[in-house]
MIBA-307809 format. One record per residue (C-alpha): residue in one letter; x, y, z. Coordinates in Angstrom, 3 decimals, decimal comma. Example, Ala and Ser with C-alpha at 12.3 -4.5 7.8 and 13.67 -1.06 7.14 Angstrom:
BEGIN
+------+----------+----------+----------+
: rest :     east :    north :       up :
+------+----------+----------+----------+
:    A :   12,300 :   -4,500 :    7,800 :
:    S :   13,670 :   -1,060 :    7,140 :
+------+----------+----------+----------+
END
This chain:
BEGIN
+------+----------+----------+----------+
: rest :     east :    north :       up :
+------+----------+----------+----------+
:    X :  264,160 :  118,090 :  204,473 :
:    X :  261,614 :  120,846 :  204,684 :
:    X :  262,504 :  124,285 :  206,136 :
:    X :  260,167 :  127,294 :  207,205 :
:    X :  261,612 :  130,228 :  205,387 :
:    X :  260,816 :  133,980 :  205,176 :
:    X :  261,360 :  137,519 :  206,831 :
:    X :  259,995 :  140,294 :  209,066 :
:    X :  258,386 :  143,625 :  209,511 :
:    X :  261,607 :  146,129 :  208,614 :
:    X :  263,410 :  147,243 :  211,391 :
:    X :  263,546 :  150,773 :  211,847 :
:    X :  265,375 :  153,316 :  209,572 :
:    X :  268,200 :  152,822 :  206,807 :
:    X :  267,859 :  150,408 :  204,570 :
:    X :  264,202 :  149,523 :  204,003 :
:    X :  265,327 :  147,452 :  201,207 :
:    X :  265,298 :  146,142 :  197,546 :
:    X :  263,114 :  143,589 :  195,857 :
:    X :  265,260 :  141,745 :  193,884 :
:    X :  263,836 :  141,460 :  190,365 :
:    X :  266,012 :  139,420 :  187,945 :
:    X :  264,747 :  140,930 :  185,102 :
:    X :  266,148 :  140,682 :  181,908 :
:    X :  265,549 :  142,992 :  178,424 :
:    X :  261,953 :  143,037 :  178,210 :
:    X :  261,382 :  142,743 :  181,530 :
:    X :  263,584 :  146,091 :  182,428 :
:    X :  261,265 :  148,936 :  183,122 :
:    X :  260,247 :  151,672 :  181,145 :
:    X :  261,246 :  155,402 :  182,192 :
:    X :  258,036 :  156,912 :  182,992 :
:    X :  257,645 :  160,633 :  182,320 :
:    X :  256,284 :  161,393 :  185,562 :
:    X :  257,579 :  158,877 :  187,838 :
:    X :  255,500 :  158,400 :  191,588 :
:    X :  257,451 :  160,602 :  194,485 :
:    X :  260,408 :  158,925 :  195,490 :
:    X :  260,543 :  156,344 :  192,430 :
:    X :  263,601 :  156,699 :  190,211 :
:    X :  264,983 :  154,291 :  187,438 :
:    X :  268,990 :  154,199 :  187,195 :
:    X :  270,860 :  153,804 :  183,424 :
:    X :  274,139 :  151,786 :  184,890 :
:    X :  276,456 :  152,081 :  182,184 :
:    X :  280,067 :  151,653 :  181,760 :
:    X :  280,089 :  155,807 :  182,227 :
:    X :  277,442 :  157,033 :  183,449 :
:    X :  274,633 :  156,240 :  186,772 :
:    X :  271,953 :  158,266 :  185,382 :
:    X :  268,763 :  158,824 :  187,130 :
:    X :  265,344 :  159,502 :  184,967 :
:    X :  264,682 :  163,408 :  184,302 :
:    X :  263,396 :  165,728 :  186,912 :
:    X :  263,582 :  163,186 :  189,884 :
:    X :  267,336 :  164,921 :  191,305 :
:    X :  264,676 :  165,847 :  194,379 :
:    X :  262,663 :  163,704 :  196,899 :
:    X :  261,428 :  164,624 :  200,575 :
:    X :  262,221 :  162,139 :  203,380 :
:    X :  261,152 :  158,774 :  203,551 :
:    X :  261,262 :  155,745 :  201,506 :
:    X :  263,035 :  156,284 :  197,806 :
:    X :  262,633 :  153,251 :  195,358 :
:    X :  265,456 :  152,761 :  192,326 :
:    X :  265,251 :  150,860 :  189,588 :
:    X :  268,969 :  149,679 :  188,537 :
:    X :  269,330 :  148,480 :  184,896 :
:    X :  272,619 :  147,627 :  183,673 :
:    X :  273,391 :  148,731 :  180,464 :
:    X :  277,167 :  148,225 :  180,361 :
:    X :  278,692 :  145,113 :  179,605 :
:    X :  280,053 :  143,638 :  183,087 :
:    X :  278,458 :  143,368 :  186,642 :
:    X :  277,965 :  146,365 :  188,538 :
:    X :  277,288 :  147,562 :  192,126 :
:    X :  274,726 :  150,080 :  193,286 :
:    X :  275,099 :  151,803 :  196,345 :
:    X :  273,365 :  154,802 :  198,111 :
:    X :  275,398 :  156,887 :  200,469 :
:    X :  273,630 :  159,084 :  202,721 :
:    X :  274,924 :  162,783 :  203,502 :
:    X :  276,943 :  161,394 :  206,277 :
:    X :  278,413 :  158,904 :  204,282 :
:    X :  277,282 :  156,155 :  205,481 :
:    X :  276,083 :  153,772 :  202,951 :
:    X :  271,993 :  153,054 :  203,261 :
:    X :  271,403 :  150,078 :  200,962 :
:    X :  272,965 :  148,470 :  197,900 :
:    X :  272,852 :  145,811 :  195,173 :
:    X :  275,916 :  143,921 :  194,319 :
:    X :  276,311 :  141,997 :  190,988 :
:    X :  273,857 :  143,530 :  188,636 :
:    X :  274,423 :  141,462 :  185,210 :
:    X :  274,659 :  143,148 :  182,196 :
:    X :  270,894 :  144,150 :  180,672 :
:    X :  269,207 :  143,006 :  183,986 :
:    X :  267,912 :  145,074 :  186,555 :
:    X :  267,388 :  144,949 :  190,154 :
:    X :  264,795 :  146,968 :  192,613 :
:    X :  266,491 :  148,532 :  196,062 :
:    X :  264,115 :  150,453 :  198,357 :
:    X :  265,968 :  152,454 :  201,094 :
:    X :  264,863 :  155,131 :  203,539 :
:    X :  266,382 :  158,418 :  203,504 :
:    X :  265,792 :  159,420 :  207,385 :
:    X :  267,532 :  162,265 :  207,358 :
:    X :  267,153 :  165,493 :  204,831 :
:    X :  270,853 :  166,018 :  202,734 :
:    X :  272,407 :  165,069 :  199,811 :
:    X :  272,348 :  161,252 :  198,441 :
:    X :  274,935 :  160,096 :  196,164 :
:    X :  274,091 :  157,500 :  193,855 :
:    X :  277,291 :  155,270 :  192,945 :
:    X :  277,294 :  152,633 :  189,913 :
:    X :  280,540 :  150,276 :  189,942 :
:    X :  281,878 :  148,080 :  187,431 :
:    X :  282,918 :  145,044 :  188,850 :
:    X :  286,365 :  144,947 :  187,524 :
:    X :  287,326 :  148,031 :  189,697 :
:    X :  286,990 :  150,425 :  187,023 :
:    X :  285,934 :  153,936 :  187,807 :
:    X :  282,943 :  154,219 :  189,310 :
:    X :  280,453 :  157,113 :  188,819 :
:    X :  277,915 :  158,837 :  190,350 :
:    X :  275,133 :  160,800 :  190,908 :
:    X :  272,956 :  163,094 :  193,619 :
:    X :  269,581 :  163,692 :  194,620 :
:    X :  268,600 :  166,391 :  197,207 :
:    X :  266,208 :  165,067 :  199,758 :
:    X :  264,589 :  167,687 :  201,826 :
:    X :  262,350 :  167,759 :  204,531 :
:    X :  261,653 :  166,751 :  208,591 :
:    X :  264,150 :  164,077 :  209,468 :
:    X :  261,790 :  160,696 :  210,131 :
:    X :  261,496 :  159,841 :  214,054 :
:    X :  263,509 :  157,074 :  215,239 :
:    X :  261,539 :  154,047 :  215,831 :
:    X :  262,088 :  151,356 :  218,666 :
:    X :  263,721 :  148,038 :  217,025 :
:    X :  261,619 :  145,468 :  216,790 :
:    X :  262,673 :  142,797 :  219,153 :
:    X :  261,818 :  139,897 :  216,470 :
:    X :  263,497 :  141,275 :  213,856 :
:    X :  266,421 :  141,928 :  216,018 :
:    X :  266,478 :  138,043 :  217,011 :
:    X :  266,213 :  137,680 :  213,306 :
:    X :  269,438 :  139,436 :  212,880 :
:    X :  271,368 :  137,993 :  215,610 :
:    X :  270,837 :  134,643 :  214,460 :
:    X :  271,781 :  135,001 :  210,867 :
:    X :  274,815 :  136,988 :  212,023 :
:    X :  275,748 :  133,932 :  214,343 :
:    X :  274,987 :  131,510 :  211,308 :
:    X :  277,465 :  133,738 :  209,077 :
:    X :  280,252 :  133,484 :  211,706 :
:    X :  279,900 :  130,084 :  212,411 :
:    X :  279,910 :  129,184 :  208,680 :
:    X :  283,369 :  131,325 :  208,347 :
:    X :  284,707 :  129,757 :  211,559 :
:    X :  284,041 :  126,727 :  209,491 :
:    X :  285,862 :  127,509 :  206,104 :
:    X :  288,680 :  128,383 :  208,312 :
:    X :  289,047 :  125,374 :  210,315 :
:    X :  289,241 :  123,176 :  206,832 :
:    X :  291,428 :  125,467 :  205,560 :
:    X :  294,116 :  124,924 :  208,374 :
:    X :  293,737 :  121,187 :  207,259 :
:    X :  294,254 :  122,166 :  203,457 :
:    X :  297,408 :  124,149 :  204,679 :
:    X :  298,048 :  120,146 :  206,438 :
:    X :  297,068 :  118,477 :  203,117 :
:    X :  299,730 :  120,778 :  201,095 :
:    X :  302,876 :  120,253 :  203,800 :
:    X :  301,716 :  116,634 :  203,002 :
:    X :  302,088 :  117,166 :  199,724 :
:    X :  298,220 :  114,963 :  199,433 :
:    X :  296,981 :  116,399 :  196,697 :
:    X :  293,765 :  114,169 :  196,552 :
:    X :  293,099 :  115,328 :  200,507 :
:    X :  294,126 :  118,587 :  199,418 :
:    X :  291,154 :  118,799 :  197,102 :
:    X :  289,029 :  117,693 :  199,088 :
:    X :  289,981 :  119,902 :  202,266 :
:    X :  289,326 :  122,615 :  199,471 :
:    X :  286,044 :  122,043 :  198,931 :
:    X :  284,982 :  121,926 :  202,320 :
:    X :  286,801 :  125,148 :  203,087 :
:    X :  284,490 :  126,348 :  200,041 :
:    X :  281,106 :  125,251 :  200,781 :
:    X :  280,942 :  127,141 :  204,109 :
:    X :  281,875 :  130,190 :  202,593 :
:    X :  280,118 :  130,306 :  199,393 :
:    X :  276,665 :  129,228 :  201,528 :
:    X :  277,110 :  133,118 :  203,381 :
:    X :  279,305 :  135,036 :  200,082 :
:    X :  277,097 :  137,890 :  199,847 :
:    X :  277,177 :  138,820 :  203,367 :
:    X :  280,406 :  139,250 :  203,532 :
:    X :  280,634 :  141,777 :  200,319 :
:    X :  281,086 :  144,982 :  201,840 :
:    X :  282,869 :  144,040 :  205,112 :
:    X :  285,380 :  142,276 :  202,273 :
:    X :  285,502 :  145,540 :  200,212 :
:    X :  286,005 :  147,716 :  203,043 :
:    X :  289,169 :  145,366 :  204,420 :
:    X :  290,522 :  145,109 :  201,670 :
:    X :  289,733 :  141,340 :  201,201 :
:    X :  289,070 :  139,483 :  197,901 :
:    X :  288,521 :  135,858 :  198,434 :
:    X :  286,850 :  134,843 :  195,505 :
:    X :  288,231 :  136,588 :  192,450 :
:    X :  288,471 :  134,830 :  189,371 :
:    X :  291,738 :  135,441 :  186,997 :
:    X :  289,678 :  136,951 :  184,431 :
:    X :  288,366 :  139,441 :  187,071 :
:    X :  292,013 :  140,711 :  187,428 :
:    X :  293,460 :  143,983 :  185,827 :
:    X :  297,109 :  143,437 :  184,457 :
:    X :  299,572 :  143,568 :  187,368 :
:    X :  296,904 :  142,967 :  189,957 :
:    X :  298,287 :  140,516 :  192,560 :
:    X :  295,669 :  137,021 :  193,154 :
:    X :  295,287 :  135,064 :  195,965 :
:    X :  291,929 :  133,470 :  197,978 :
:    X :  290,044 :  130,298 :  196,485 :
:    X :  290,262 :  130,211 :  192,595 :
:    X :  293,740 :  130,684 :  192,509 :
:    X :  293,761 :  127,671 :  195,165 :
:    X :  291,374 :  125,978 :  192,855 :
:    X :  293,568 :  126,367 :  189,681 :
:    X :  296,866 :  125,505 :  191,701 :
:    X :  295,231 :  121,875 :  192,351 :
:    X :  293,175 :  121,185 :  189,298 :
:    X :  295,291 :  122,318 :  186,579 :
:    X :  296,896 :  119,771 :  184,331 :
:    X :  300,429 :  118,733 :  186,375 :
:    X :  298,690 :  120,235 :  189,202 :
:    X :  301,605 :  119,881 :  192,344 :
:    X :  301,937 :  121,269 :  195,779 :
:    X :  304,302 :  123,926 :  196,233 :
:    X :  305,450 :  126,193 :  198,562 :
:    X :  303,634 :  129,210 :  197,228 :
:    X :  300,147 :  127,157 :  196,668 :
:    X :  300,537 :  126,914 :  200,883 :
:    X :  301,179 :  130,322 :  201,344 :
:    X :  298,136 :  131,201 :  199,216 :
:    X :  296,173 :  128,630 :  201,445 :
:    X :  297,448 :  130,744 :  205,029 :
:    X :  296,500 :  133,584 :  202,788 :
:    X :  293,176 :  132,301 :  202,306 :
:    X :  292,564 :  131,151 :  206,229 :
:    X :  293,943 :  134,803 :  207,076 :
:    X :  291,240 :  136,414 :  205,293 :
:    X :  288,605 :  134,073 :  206,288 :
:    X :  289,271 :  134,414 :  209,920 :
:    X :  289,210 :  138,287 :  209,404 :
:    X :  285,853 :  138,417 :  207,947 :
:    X :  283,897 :  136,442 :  210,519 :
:    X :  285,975 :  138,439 :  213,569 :
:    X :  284,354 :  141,323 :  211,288 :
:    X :  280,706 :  140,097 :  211,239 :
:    X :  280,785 :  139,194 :  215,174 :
:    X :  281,817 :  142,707 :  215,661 :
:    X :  279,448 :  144,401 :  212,695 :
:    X :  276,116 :  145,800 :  214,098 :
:    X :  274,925 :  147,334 :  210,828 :
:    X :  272,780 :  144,356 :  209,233 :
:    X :  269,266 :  144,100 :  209,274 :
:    X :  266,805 :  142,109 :  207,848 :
:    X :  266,304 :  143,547 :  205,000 :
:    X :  270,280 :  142,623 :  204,144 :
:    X :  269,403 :  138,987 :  205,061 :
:    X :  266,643 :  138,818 :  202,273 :
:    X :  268,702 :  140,292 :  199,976 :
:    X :  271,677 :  137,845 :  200,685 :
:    X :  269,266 :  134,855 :  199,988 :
:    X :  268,093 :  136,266 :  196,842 :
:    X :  272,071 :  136,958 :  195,860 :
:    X :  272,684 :  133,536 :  196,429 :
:    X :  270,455 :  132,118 :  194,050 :
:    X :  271,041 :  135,015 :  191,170 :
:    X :  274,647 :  133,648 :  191,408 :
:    X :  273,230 :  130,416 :  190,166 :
:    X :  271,673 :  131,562 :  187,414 :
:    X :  274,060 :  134,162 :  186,255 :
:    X :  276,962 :  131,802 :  186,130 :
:    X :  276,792 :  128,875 :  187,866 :
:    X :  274,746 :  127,465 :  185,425 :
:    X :  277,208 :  128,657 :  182,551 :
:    X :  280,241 :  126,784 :  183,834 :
:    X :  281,493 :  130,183 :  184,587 :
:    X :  282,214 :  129,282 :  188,553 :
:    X :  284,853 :  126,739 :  188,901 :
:    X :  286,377 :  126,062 :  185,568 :
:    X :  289,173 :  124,120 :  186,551 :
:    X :  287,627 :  121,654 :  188,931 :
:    X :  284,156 :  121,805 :  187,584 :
:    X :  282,357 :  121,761 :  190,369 :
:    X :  279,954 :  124,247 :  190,333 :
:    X :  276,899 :  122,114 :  191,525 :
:    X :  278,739 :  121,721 :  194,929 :
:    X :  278,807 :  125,104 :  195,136 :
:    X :  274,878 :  125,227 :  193,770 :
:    X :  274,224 :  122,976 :  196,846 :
:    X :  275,834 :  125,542 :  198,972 :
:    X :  274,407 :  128,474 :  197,886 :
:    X :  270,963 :  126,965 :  198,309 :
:    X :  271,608 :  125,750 :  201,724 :
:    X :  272,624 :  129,398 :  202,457 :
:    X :  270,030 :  130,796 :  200,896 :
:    X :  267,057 :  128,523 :  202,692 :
:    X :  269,319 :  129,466 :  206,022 :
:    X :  269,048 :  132,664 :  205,360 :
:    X :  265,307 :  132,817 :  205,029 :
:    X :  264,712 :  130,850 :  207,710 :
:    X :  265,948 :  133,155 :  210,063 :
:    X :  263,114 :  135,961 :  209,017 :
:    X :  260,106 :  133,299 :  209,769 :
:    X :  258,876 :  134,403 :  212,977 :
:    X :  258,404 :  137,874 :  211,357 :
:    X :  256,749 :  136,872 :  207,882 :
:    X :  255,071 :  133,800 :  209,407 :
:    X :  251,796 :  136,135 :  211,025 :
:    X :  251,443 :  137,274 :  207,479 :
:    X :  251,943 :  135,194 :  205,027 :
:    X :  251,570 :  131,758 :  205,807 :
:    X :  250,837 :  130,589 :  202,297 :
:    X :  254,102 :  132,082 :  201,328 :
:    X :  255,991 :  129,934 :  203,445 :
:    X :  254,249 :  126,988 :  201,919 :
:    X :  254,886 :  128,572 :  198,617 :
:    X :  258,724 :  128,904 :  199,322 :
:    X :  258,702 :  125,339 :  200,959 :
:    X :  258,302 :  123,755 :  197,803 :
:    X :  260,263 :  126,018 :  195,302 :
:    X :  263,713 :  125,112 :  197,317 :
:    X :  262,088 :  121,193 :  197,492 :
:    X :  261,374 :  121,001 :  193,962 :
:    X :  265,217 :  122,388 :  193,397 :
:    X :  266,744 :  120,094 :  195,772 :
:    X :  265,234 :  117,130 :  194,060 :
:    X :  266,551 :  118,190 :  190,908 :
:    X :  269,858 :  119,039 :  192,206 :
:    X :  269,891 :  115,619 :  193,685 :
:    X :  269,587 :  113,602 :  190,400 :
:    X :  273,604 :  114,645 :  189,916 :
:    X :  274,925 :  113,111 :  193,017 :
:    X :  277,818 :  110,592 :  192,986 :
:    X :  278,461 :  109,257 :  196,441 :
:    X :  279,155 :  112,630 :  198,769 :
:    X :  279,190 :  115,159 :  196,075 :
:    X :  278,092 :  115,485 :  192,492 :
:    X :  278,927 :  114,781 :  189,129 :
:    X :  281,395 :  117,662 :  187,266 :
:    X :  279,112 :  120,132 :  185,975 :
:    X :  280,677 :  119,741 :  182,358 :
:    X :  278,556 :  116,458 :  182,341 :
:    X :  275,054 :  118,105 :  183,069 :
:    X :  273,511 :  118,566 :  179,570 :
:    X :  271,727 :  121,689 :  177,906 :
:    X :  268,399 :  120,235 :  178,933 :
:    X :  269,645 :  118,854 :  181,900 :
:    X :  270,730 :  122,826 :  182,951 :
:    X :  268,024 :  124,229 :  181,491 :
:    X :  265,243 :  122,290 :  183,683 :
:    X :  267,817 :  123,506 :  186,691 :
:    X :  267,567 :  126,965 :  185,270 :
:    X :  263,518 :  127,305 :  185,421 :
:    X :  263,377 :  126,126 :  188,773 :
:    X :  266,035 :  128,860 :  189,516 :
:    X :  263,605 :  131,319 :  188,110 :
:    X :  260,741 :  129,717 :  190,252 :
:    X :  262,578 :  130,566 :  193,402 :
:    X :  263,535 :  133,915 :  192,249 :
:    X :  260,373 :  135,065 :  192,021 :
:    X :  259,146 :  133,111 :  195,518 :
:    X :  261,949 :  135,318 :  197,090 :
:    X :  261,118 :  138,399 :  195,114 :
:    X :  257,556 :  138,063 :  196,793 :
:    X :  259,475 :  137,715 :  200,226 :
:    X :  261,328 :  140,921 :  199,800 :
:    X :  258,166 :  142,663 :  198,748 :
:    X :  256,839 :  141,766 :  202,202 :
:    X :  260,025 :  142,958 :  203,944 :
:    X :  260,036 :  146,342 :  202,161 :
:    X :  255,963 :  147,050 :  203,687 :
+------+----------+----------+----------+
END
């Protein structure tokens, strides 16, 4: 199945957006000495977000950062503008690679800078002073607004649909079916994981966590959402329980909570939808392909199927604005998620896959490459997006 993919003309002000770059060591960029107005690189350590010397200033208008992760766990970037509001972030920076984020600061004020470990531990920051006329509003392009409306009605619809199998796991567990419980789980996950990285910050701001891991946890933390489902029904003795269906209601709870949250959310644009598709597939690469995913059930390429689905959904949505110009890019990115959904095929078995502890070194590395090959289509699509 071939789908059109790709993304617009920015609509108007706050975030202009990132170009996602997976680069790793070499490719991280140098710290010039006199950086380009607006340009910054950003030193994300375990104590410190540290901005390259002499650029704490800028003047109004589009601000480029450079993220590199030099501590030794994923970490967030976010810039706040001086009403603190937040303008445009990066989630799940790996450790030694860096991302690219391009925002607009519209307004002059103070910008804080924050770099987050993912394990919750303290964050830190840093400011830069923009100054200057505050940029005029611009009239939202009606495109790029359909754009937007459709990718936030493809989000909801794919959380409406995680929720709906996860009132039949809740079924599957009163049944005590642990074979239909399993697989009620993995279609409850599939929706979700094909829209994950649109729903990071309305999780973080409710308070949500549906996909921690157990290794992700700080001592006394309380668990809940889909791994600890996923480790209540693969682990050795694995049984049904009482509390494995309260985590389940847990789990539809939150579910139903995000996408009432999306329907009602009016701050994405498309610059969030390229980024989500690019997320999607740096997922992949940073641990699905490491066995780092699902480690109980070991089915990480169901969830590499539904992360590309999401991702080719999510691109789709910004044709009609990249389509006018860049055709051959289309073609380009046509092929990239072909080529990787060939591959992915060779591990079918009936309606799902093989466990991912069966796919050999060379097996993951020839998955790996043509990771890297779509990376850098949808790198070329967020360059377009950030014009």
């Amino acid at each position: 199945m071939h789908r059109r993919v790709i993304r617009p003309t920015t609509v108007l002000l706050t975030t202009v957006l990132w170009s996602a770059a997976g680069c790793s060591g070499d490719d991280a960029p140098e710290q010039a000495a006199s950086p380009p107005p607006g340009v910054f690189t950003v030193a994300a350590g375990p104590d410190n977000c540290r901005i390259n010397a002499d650029a704490a200033q800028a003047t109004t208008g589009e601000l480029t950062f450079t993220v590199r992760n030099d501590g030794r766990e994923s970490t967030d970037f976010t810039v706040t503008g001086p009403d603190g509001t937040p303008v445009g972030e990066v989630t799940g920076i790996d450790p030694e690679r860096s991302r690219k984020l391009i925002v607009v600061a519209a307004v002059p004020g103070d910008y804080v800078l924050d770099c987050a470990p993912d394990s919750g531990s303290r964050a830190t920051s840093t400011t830069i002073t923009v100054t200057g006329d505050a940029l005029p509003q611009e009239d939202t392009d009606p495109v790029a607004a359909e754009s937007v409306a459709r990718y936030r009605d493809y989000v909801a619809g794919q959380l409406d649909r995680s929720a709906e199998a996860a009132d039949e796991l809740r079924e599957a567990i009163r049944d005590r079916d642990l074979e239909r419980a399993r697989g009620r789980f993995l279609a409850a996950r599939a929706p979700y994981m094909r829209v994950a990285p649109a729903m990071s910050a309305t999780a973080e701001r409710l308070g949500i966590s549906v996909d921690a891991r157990r290794t992700d946890l700080e001592p006394g933390d309380p668990w809940g959402g889909m791994h600890e489902l996923e480790e209540d029904l693969w682990r050795p003795g694995a049984g049904l329980s009482d509390g494995v269906s309260a985590t389940a209601a847990g789990f539809r709870d939150d579910i139903a909570a995000l996408a009432e949250a999306i329907r009602a959310d009016s701050r994405m644009t498309t610059v969030d939808i390229a980024d989500h598709a690019q997320d999607l597939i740096d997922r992949l690469s940073d641990a699905g392909l490491h066995g780092e995913m699902d480690v109980h059930s070991h089915t990480e390429l169901a969830d590499f199927q539904a992360s590309l689905d999401g991702s080719q959904a999510a691109i789709e949505t910004l044709v009609p604005l990249i389509e006018p110009e860049s055709p051959a890019l289309l073609d380009q990115l046509d092929a990239s998620y072909s080529a990787l959904q060939e591959q992915l095929d060779l591990f079918r078995d009936g309606d799902g896959f093989i466990p991912f502890d069966r796919v050999g070194v060379r097996q993951r590395r020839d998955l790996s490459d043509g990771l890297d090959e779509l990376t850098a289509r949808i790198g070329s699509v967020q360059e377009v997006v950030a014009r």
